[in-house]
Structures are given as C-alpha cells and as structure tokens.
PASEBA-1860 file (N, C-alpha, C; in nm, 3 decimals):
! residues 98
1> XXXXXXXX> 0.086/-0.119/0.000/0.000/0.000/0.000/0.089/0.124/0.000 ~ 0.049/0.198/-0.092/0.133/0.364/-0.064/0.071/0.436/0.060 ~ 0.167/0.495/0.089/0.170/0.523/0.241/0.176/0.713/0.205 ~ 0.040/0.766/0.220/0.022/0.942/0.168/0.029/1.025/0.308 ~ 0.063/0.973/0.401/0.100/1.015/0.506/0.163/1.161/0.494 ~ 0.098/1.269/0.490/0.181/1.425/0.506/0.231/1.418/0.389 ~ 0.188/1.428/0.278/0.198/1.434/0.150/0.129/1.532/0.098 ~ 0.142/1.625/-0.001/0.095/1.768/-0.036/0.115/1.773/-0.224
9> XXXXXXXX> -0.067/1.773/-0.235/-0.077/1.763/-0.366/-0.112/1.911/-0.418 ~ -0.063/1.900/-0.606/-0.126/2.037/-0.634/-0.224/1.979/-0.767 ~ -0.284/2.061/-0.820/-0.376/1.958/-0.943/-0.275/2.017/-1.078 ~ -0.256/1.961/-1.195/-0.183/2.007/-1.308/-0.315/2.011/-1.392 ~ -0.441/1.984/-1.362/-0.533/2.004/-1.480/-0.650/1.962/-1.433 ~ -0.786/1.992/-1.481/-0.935/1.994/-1.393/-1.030/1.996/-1.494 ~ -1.140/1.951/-1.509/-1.251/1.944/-1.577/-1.290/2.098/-1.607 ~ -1.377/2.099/-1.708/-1.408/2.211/-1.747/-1.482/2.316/-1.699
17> XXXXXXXX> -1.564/2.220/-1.597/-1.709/2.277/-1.422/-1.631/2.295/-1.368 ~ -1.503/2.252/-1.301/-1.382/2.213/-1.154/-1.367/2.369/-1.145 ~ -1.361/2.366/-1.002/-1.307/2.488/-0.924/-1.101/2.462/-0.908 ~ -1.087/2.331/-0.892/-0.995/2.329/-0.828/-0.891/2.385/-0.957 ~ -0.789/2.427/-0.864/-0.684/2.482/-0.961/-0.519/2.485/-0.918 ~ -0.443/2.489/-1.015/-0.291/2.465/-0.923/-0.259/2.546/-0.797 ~ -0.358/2.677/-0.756/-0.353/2.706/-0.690/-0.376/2.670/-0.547 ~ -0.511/2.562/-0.573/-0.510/2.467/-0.471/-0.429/2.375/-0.406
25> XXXXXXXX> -0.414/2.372/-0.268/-0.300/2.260/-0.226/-0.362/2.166/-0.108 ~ -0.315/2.030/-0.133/-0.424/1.931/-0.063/-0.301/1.883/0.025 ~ -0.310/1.909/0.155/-0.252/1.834/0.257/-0.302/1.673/0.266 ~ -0.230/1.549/0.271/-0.349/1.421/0.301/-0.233/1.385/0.417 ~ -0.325/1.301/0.473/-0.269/1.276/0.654/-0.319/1.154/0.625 ~ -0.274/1.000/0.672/-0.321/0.851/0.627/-0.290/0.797/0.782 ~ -0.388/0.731/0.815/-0.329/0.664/0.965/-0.415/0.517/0.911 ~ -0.338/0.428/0.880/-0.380/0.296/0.845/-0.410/0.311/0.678
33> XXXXXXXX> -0.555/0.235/0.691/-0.592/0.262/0.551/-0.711/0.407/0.538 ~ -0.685/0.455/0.607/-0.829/0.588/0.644/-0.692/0.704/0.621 ~ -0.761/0.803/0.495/-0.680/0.916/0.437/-0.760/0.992/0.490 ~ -0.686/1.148/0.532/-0.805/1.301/0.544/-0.732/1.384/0.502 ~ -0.766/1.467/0.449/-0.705/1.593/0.401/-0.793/1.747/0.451 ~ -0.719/1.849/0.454/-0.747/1.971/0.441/-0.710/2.085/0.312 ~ -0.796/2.146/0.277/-0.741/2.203/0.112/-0.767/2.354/0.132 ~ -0.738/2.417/-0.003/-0.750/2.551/0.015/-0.688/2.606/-0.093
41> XXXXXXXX> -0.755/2.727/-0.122/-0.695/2.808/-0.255/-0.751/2.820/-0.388 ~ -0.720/2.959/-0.468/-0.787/2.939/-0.569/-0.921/2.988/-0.504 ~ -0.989/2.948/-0.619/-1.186/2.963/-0.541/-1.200/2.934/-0.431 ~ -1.109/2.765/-0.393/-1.171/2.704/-0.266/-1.140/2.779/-0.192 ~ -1.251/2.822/-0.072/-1.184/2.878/0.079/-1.112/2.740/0.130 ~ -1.188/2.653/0.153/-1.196/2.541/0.238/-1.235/2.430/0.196 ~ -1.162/2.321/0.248/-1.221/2.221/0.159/-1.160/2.049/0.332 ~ -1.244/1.979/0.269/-1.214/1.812/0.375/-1.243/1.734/0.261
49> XXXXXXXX> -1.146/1.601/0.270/-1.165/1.507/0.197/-1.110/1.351/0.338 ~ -1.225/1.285/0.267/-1.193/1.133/0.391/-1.190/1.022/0.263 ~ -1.092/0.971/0.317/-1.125/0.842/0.186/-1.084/0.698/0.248 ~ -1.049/0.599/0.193/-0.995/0.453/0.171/-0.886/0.429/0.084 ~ -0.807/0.388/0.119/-0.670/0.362/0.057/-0.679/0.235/0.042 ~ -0.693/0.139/-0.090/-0.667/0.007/-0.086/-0.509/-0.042/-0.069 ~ -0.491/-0.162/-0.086/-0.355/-0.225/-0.140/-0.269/-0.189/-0.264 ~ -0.310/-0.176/-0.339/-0.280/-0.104/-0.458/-0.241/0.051/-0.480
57> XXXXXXXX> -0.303/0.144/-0.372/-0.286/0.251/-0.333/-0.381/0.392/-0.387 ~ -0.477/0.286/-0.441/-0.649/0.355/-0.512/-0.701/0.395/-0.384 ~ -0.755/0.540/-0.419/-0.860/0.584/-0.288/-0.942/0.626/-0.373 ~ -1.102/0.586/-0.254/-1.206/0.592/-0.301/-1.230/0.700/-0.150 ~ -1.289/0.838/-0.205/-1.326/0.912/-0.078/-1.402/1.007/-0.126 ~ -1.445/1.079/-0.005/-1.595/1.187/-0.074/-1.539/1.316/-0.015 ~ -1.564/1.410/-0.074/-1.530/1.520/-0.036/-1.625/1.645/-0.011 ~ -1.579/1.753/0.041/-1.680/1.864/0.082/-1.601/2.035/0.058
65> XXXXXXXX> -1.646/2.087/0.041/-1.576/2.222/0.002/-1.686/2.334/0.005 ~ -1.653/2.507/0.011/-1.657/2.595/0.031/-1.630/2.630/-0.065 ~ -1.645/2.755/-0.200/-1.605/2.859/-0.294/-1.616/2.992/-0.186 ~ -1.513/3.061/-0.303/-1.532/3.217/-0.261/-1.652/3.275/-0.288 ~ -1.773/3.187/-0.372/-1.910/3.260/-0.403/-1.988/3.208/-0.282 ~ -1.959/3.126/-0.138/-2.002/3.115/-0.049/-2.100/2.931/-0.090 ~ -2.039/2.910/-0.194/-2.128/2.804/-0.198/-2.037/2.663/-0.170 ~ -2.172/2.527/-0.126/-2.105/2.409/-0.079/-2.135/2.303/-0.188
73> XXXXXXXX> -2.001/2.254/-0.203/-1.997/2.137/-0.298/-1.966/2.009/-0.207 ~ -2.004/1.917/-0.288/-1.982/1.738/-0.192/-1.966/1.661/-0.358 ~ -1.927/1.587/-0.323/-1.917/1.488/-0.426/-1.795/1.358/-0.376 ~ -1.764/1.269/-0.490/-1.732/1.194/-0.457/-1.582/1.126/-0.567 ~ -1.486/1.112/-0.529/-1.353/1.072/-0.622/-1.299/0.947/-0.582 ~ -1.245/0.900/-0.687/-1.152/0.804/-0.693/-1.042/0.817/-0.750 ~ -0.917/0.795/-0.723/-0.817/0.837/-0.739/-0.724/0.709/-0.735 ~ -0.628/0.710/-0.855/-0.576/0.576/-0.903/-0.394/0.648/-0.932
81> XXXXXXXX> -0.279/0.575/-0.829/-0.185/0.643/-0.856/-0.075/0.599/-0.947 ~ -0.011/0.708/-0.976/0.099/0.653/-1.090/0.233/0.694/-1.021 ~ 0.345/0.594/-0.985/0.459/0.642/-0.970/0.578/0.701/-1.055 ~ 0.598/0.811/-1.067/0.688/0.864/-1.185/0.830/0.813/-1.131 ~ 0.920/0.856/-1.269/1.061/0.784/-1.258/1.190/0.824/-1.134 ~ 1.103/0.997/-1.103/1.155/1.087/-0.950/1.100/0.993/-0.871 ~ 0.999/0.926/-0.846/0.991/0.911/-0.709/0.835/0.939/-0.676 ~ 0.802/1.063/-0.715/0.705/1.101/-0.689/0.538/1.059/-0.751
89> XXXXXXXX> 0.423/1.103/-0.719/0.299/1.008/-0.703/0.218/1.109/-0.818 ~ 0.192/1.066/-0.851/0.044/1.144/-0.946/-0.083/1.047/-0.918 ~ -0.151/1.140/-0.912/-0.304/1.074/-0.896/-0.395/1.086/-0.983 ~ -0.429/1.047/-1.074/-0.549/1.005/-1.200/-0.684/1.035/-1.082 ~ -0.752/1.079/-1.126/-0.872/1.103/-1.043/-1.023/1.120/-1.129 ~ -1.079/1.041/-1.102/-1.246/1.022/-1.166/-1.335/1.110/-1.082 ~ -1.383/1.236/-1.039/-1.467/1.297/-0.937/-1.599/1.280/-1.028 ~ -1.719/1.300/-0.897/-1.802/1.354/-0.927/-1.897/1.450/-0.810
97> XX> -1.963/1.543/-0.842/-2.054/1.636/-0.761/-2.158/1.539/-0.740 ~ -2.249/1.605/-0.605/-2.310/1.542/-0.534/-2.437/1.663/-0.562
END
C-alpha cells in the first residue's frame, strides 16, 4: 500500500465545471488505511476530503468544500496512482458532484 501520510498535492489540470486549480493545495494525513485531508486556494476557501486507501494505493473518498461565491460542494472521487521515474505520485482522479 502507498503510504500518503503528510503528503501535499497540487492539481496540473481539472474538468471544465472544476473549481480546483494549481492554486489549490491538498494536505493528506493517512493513519492505516483511512486518508483526510485539508485544502485551500484558488476559489476554494476550504475544503475536507476522507477516503480509503486500498492495497494497490487507489482511494475511493468523498469530499466537501466551500467557494469564494459562499457556496457548498460534496461529491465523490476516486483516485488511481501513478509512480513517476523521481519518485514522486500522481493521482489520476475520476470525481463527481453530489
């Protein structure tokens, strides 16, 4: 299992509806197989994400957020990772709004 323990994501690209933007930055905190994050930036004021980390290192988690137009989004992602040749993690991600 990949281990996202204090790991800090930024997005390189977003659907054409998506708020999120490179400006956004996703703290994730993992204690077992249970991920949480805190986000922020860009549109988002605020944002929580809880998920499941399988064996493989796929999380399936739902998320909740704040815009600067005062409004609340929820929805739900899956996220499938790729290890690059640095070292480092990219995450493929399927979302959807709630």
């Amino acid at each position: 299992m990949i281990n996202y323990h204090n790991k800090k994501f930024k997005a390189i690209s977003n659907s054409s509806n998506g708020e999120v933007s490179s400006e956004v930055v996703f703290h994730y905190i993992q204690v077992g197989n249970i991920l949480t994050c805190e986000y922020a930036g860009g549109k988002i004021v605020k944002g929580h994400l809880i998920g499941l980390v399988d064996d493989k290192g796929n999380i399936d988690m739902r998320y909740h957020q704040v815009n600067d137009s005062g409004n609340i989004m929820t929805g739900t992602c899956k996220s499938t990772p790729e290890i690059l040749p640095n070292g480092k993690i990219r995450l493929h991600e399927s979302c959807a709004s709630v």
